[in-house]
C-alpha positions in Angstrom: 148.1 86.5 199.7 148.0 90.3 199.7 147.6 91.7 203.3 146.0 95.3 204.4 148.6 97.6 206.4 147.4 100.6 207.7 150.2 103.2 207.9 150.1 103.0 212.0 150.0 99.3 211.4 153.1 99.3 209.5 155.2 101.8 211.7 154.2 99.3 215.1 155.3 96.6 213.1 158.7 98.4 212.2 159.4 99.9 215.7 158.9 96.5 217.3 160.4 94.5 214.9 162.7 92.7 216.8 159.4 91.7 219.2 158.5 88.4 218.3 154.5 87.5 218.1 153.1 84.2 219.3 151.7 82.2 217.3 148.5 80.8 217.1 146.8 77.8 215.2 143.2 78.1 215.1 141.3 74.9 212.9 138.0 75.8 211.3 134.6 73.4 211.7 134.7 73.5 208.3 135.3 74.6 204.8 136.3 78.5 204.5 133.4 80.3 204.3 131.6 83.2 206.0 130.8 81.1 209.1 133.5 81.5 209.8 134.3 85.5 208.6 135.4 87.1 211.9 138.8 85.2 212.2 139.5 86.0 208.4 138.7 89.7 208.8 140.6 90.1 212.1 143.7 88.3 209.9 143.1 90.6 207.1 142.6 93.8 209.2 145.6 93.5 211.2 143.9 92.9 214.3 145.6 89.8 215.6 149.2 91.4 214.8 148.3 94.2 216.9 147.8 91.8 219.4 151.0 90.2 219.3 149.8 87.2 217.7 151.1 85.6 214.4 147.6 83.5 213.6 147.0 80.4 210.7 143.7 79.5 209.8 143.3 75.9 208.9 140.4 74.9 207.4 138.1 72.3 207.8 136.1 69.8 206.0 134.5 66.6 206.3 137.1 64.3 206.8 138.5 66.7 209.7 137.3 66.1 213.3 138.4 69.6 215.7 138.7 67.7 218.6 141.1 65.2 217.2 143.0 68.2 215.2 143.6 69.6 219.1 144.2 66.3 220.5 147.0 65.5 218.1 148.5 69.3 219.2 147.7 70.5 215.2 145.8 73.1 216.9 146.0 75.8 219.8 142.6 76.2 219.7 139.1 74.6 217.6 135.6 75.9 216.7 133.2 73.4 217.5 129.7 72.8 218.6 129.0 72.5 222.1 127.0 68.8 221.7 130.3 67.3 219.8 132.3 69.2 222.2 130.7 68.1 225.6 130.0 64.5 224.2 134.0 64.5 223.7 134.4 65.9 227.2 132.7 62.7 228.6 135.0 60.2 226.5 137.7 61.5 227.9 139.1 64.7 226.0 139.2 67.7 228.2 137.7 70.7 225.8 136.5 73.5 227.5 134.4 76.2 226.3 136.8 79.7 226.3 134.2 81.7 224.2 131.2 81.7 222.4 130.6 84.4 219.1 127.6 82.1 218.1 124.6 83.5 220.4 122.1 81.7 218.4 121.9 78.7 216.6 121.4 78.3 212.9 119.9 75.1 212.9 116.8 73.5 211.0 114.9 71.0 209.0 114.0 72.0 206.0 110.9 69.7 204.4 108.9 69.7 201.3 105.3 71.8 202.2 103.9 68.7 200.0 104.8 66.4 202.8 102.3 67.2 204.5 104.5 68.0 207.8 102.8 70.9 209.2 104.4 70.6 212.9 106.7 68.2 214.4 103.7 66.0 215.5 103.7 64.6 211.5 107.6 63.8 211.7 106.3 60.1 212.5 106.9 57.8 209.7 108.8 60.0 207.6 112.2 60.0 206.1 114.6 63.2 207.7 118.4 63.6 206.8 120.3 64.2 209.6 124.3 64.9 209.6 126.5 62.6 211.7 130.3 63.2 212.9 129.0 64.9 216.0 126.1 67.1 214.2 123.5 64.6 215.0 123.8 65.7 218.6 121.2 68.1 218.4 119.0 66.1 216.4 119.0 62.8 218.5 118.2 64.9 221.4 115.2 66.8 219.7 113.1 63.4 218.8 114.1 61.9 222.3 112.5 65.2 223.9 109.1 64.9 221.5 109.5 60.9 222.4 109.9 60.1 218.7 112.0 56.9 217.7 114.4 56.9 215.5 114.4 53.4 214.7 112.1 54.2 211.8 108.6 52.3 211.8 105.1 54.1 211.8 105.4 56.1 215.0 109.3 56.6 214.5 111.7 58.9 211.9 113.8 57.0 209.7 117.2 58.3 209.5 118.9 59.4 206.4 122.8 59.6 207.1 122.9 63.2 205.5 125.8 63.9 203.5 127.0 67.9 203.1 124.6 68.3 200.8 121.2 68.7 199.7 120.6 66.1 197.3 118.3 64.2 199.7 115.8 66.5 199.3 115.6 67.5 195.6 116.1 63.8 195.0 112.8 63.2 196.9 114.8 60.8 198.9 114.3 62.6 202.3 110.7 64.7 203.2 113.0 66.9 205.2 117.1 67.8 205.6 119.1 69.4 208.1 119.9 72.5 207.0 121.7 75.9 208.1 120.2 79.5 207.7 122.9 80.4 206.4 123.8 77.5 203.7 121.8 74.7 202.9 118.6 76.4 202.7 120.0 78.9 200.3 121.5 75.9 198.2 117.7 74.0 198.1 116.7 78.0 196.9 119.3 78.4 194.5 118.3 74.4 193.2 115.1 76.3 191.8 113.0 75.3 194.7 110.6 78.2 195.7 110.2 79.0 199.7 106.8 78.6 199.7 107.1 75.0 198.6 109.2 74.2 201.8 107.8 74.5 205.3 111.2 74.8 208.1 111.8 73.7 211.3 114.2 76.0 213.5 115.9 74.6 216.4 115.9 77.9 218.4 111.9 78.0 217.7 111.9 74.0 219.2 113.8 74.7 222.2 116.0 72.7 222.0 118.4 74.7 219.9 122.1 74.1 221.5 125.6 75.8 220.7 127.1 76.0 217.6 130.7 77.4 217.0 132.3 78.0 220.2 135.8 78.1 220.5 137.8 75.3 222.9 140.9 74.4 224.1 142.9 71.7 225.5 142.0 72.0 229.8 145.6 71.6 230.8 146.7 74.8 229.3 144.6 76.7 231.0 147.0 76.5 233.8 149.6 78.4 231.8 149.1 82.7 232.4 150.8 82.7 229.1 148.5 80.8 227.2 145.8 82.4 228.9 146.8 85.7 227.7 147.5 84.2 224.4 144.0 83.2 224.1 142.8 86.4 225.8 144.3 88.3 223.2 143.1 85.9 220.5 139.3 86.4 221.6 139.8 90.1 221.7 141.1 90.3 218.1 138.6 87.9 216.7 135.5 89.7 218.2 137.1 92.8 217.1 136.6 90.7 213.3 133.1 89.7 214.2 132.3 93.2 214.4 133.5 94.7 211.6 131.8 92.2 209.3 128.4 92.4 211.1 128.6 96.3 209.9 130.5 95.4 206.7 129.1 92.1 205.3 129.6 92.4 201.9 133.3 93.7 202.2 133.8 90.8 205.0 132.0 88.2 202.5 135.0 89.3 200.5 137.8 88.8 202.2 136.6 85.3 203.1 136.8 84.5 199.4 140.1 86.1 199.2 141.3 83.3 201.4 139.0 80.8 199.8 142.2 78.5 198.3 139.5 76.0 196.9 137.8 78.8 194.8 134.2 76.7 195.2 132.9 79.5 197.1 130.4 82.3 195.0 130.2 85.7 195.8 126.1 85.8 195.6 126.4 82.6 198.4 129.1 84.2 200.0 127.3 87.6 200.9 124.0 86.2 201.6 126.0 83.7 204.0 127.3 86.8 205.8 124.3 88.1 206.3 122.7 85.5 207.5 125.5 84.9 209.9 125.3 88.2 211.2 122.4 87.7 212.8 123.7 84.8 214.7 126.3 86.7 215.9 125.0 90.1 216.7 125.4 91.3 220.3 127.8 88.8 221.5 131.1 89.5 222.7 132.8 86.3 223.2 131.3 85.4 226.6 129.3 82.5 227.3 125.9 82.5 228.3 125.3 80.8 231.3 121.7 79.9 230.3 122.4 79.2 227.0 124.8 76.9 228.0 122.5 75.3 230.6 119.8 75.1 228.0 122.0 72.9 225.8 123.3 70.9 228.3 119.7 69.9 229.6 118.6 69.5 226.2 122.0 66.5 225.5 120.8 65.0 228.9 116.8 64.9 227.5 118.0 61.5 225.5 115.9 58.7 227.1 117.7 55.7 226.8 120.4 56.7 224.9 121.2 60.5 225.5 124.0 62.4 223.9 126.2 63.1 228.0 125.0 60.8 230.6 126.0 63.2 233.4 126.3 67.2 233.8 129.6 68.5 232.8 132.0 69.8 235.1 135.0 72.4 234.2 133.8 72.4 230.4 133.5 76.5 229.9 135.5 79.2 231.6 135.3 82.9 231.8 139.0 83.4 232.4 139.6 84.3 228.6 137.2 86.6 228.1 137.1 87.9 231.5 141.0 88.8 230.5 139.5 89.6 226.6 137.3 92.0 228.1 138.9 93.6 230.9 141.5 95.8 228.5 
């Protein structure tokens, strides 16, 4: 796959040829695609080379769990959602929180306006899709916080195991779908459904919005300086990507389908994705929120009877990388 090489690039590379570059394994949430846009362009750009670091992206996709990618040591490093993340934590795998490019979450239902759903008071006795594998998280959560079942009946939801798709709702078979601002929304759109026949539901507008796409590591190598730095110069780099395609989208929507290997990815989606993206990502620089993080972990506890983490996490974010990522 062709590379960019600026002409300093190429001369650091030459004059410190003989300096080997750590490598790095990063694995994707899932399938390449402008969610994911700042590690491609800081692989494209150069950035992580100048760092030292000799970086593969793995994709992901829906038979791919993260967390058991990084448990099985086929990865140095994950993006994941805080809920699946922390809910992992408290079975017993150690991920901790090293960054977090996501500042806002992307989250929502999306329902037909003919459903008569005008607020989440007339979710009762309807039909929502809801993703599983860890993406239910957020949901579950949600309806234990407005103190609506999900065991279907008159004043419950009943739960459509959502695949990654949005069939459930053009097929009438679900009044509303999870969706992402940045994807499935635009695929109901692109379907030939108008947006003023759906009525959406943010999770950041709710409240209860939690996490989406940190990046985590394994605990016990955080007691190695050299991974540490690794991962400090990994952050650094891949901000450095997340800034350039906020100012460049289309060019970074690009790139992204330059390492799209599948080729199902369009350049109309692709941009708009970016875009969308963008705003999710705008301002950050890699460090945690502490009440953002607080406000995600309240809202996992919120879950009645059966809520997401029984008990508040301990050790499951650190500054220590980006304190490092920042500092230089």
């Amino acid at each position: 796959m062709k590379k960019l090489m600026t002409t300093a690039m190429a001369f650091g590379l030459m004059s410190g040829a003989a300096a080997a570059q750590d490598e790095v394994t990063l694995q994707l949430k899932w399938v390449t695609q402008a969610q994911f846009a700042g590690y491609y362009v800081a692989l494209e750009n150069g950035y992580y080379e100048e760092e030292g670091l000799d970086v593969t992206i793995n994709p992901g996709g829906p038979d791919i769990a993260p967390p058991q990618v990084l448990a099985g040591g086929g990865a140095d490093v994950i993006v994941e959602w805080m809920p699946a993340a922390l809910a992992a934590r408290e079975r017993g795998l150690p991920l901790v929180n090293i960054a977090q490019p996501f500042a806002r979450s992307g989250m929502m239902l999306t329902c037909w306006a003919d459903a008569g759903i005008e607020g989440p008071e007339d979710f009762p006795g309807r039909t929502l899709g809801v993703w599983f594998f860890g993406n239910e998280y957020p949901f579950l959560s949600w309806m234990s916080q407005l103190g609506i079942s999900t065991d279907g009946g008159e004043d419950g939801v009943e739960v459509l195991q959502q695949g990654f798709n949005v069939d459930p709702l053009l097929q009438r078979q679900a009044d509303c779908i999870s969706t992402m601002t940045y994807n499935e929304y635009w695929q109901v759109i692109d379907a030939g459904v108008s947006p003023d026949e759906l009525v959406t539901f943010a999770y950041e507008d709710g409240g209860v919005a939690t996490l989406e796409d940190g990046l985590y590591v394994d605990e016990a190598r955080l007691d190695d300086p050299e991974f540490v730095d690794e991962m400090a110069r990994f952050v650094r780099a891949s901000m450095r990507g997340w800034d350039w395609a906020e100012e460049n989208t289309e060019e970074a929507a690009m790139i992204v389908l330059d390492y799209d290997e599948s080729g199902a990815q369009t350049e109309t989606h692709q941009i708009r994705m970016m875009r969308e993206v963008s705003e999710l990502t705008a301002g950050a620089d890699g460090r945690l929120d502490e009440e953002a993080y607080q406000r995600t972990v309240d809202t996992l506890l919120a879950g009645g009877s059966d809520p997401v983490i029984t008990e508040v996490p301990e050790g499951a974010f650190t500054h220590v990388v980006t304190d490092a990522a920042l500092a230089d």
